[in-house]
N, C-alpha and C positions, 0 to 999 in steps of 0.2 A: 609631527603634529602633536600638540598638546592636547590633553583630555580639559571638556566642557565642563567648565565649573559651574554650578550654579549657586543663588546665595537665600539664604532664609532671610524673612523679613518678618515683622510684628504684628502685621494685621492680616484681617481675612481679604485670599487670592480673588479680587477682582474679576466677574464673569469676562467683560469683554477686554480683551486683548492688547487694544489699541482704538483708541478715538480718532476722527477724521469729520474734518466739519467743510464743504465748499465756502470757498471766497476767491475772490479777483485779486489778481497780484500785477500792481503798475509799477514797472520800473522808474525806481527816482536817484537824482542824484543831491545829496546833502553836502551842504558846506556845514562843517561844527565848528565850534567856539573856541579858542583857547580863552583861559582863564576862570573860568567857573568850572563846576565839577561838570567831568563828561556824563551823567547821567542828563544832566540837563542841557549838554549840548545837545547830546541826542535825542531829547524831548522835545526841545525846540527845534531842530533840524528838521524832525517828521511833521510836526506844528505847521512850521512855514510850506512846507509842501503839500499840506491838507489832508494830514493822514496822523491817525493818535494810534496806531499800531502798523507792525512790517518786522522786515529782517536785511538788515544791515550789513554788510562786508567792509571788512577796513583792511587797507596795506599801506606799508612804510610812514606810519604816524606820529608824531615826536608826542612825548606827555614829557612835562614837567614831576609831574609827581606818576606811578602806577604802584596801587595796591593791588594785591592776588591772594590768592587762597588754593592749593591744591589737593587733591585727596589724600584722605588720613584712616587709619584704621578706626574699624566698628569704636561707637564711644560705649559699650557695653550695656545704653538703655534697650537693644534690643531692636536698636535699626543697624542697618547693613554696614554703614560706613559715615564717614565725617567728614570735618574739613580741616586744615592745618592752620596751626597761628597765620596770623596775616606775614606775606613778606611785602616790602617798600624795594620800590625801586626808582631812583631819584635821577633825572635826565635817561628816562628809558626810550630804548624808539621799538615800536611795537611791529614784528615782520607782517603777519594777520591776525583778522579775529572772526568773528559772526558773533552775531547780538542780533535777539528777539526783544520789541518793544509791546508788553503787555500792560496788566492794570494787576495794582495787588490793595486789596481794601478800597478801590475807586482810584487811585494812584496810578498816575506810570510807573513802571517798575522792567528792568533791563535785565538780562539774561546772559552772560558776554563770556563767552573761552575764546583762548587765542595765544601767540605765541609772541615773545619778547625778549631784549636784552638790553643789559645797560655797560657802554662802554666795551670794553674788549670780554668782558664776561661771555658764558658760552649762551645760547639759546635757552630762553624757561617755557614754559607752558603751565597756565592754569582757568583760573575763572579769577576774570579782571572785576575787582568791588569798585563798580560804577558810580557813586556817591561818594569816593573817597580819592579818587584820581581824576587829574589836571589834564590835558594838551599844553603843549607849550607853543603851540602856532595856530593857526587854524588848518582845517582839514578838510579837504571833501571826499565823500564818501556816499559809495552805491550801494543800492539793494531793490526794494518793495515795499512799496506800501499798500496797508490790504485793505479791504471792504470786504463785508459779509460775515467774517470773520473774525476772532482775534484770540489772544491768549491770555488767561485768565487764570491767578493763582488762588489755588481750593487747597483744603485739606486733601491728604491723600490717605487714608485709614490703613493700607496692607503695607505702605513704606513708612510711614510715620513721618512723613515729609510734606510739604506745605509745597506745592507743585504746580506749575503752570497746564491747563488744559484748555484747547481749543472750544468759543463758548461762541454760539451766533452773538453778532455784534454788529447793526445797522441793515441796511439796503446794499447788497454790490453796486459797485460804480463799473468804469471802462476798467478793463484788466486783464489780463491772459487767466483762464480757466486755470485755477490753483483748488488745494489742498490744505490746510493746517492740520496737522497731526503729529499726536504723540503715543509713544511704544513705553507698553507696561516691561517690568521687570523680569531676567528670566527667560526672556521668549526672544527667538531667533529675527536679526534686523531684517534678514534679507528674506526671508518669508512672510514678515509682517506687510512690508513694503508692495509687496505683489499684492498682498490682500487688501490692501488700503489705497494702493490706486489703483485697482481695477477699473473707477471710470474713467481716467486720464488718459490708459494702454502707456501712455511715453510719457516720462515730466524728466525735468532736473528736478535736483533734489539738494534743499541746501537745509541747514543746523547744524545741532550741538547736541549732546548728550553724554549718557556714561555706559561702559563695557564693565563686564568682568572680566578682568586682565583685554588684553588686545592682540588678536592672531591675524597678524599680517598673510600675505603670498607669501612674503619673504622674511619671515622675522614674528618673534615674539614678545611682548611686554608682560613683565608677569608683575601683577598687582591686583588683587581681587577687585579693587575700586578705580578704575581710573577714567577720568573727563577728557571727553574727544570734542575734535573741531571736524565736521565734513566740512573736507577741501573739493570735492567734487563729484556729486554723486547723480547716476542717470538709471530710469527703470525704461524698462523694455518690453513691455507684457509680463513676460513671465521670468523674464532678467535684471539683477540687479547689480549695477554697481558702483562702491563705496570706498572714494579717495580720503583717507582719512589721517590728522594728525591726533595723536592717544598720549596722557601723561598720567602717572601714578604714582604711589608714594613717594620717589625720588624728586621727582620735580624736572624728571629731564625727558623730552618728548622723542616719539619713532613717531615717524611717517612711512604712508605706502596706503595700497588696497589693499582692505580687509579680506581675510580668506570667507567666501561665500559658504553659509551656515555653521561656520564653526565658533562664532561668536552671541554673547549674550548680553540681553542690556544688564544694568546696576541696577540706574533707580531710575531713568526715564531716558525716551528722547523727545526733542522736538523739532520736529521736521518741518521744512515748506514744502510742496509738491508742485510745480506747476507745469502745466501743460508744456509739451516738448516741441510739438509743429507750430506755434506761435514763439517760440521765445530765442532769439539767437543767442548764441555762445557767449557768456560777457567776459570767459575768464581767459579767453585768445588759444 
């Protein structure tokens, strides 16, 4: 077992912990666009379904064009970490991802980690730049779309980061009893997670975020900075657990479950939560 790193950041420590705002989460299924950029398929795809915010799962997707970004060391203004030149990746096919569709300055704005290759190349992983990458077919694609809720990009004052947080947004509609939530920097996931659904007792649990380094059951990622995909996470009262894919400076990802509290976030996550005795298994 590795020792708990933790990391300084630039501004002043945020009293509350983690934010959690209720909303309704209806399962949807999306057909997307090839040909325009995938931010705006997936704009339009929650559009047609009658929803301007949710959370998206994508497997085996062809793009024409995928740009990414992976974590980078501190840029030295005194935030924790950064992002790496863009890489391209040209007839990529993407294995998965998760994408949050929120608003930044009144805009839709996408949120997207997930795992890919091109041609006989090995597996990458990063945070896919949604406005700069193609499909090259169409594609359908599951998730939720929310009501009550949504996510919403603010200044963040202690990370110096410009951050999506859960902000009320409409009337809920029909939906399984859900959660939007995101975990400050610093503080342990799987402690958070019990504090933050405590009115659910049971949810799945799907997002994205970042670790300092990443401590598997079985295995370790060492990178003070690196962006994870939940592959499948479930709370249980006072139990949490966290299927997760983790990449960091190298650019080459581990999977597995996270070892329970011995992990810390970066610079944020963003979670969905929703209710567990309403929602069947979608991932088989």
């Amino acid at each position: 077992m590795s020792p708990i790193q933790r990391l300084g950041h630039p501004g002043p420590r945020a009293e509350a912990r983690f934010a959690a705002r209720p909303c309704r989460a209806a399962p949807v299924q999306l057909r997307l666009a090839a040909g325009v950029s995938f931010e705006q398929a997936v704009v339009q795809g929650f559009a047609e379904a009658g929803f301007s915010a949710g959370y998206l799962r994508l497997a085996g997707a062809a793009f024409e064009r995928l740009d990414y970004v992976i974590p980078a060391p501190a840029p030295g203004d005194g935030r924790a970490a950064w992002y790496s030149a863009t890489h391209r990746l040209q007839h990529a096919r993407l294995s998965e991802a998760g994408l949050h569709l929120g608003t930044k300055n009144g805009a839709p704005f996408l949120h997207c980690h997930g795992l890919w290759s091109a041609g006989e190349e090995p597996l990458r992983m990063g945070h896919l730049l949604a406005p700069d990458s193609v499909l090259a077919e169409e594609t359908v694609a599951t998730g939720w779309g929310l009501t009550g809720a949504a996510l919403e990009v603010r200044p963040d004052p202690e990370t110096g980061f410009d951050l999506f947080t859960p902000v009320p947004c409409g009337i809920e509609a029909e939906g399984h009893p859900a959660l939007l939530c995101t975990l400050r920097p610093n503080e342990d996931p799987h402690a958070l997670l019990v504090a933050a659904g405590e009115t659910l007792g049971r949810a799945r649990i799907e997002g994205i975020g970042s670790l300092v380094n990443t401590s598997f059951e079985a295995g370790w990622l060492e990178s003070y900075a690196t962006e994870v995909l939940l592959r499948c996470g479930r709370l249980t009262g006072d139990s949490v657990i966290l299927n997760a894919a983790s990449v960091g400076f190298d650019g080459a990802p581990m999977s597995g479950v996270l070892r329970p509290h011995e992990n810390r976030i970066c610079i944020t996550a963003e979670l969905l939560l929703i209710n567990d005795l309403a929602t069947p298994d979608r991932d088989g």
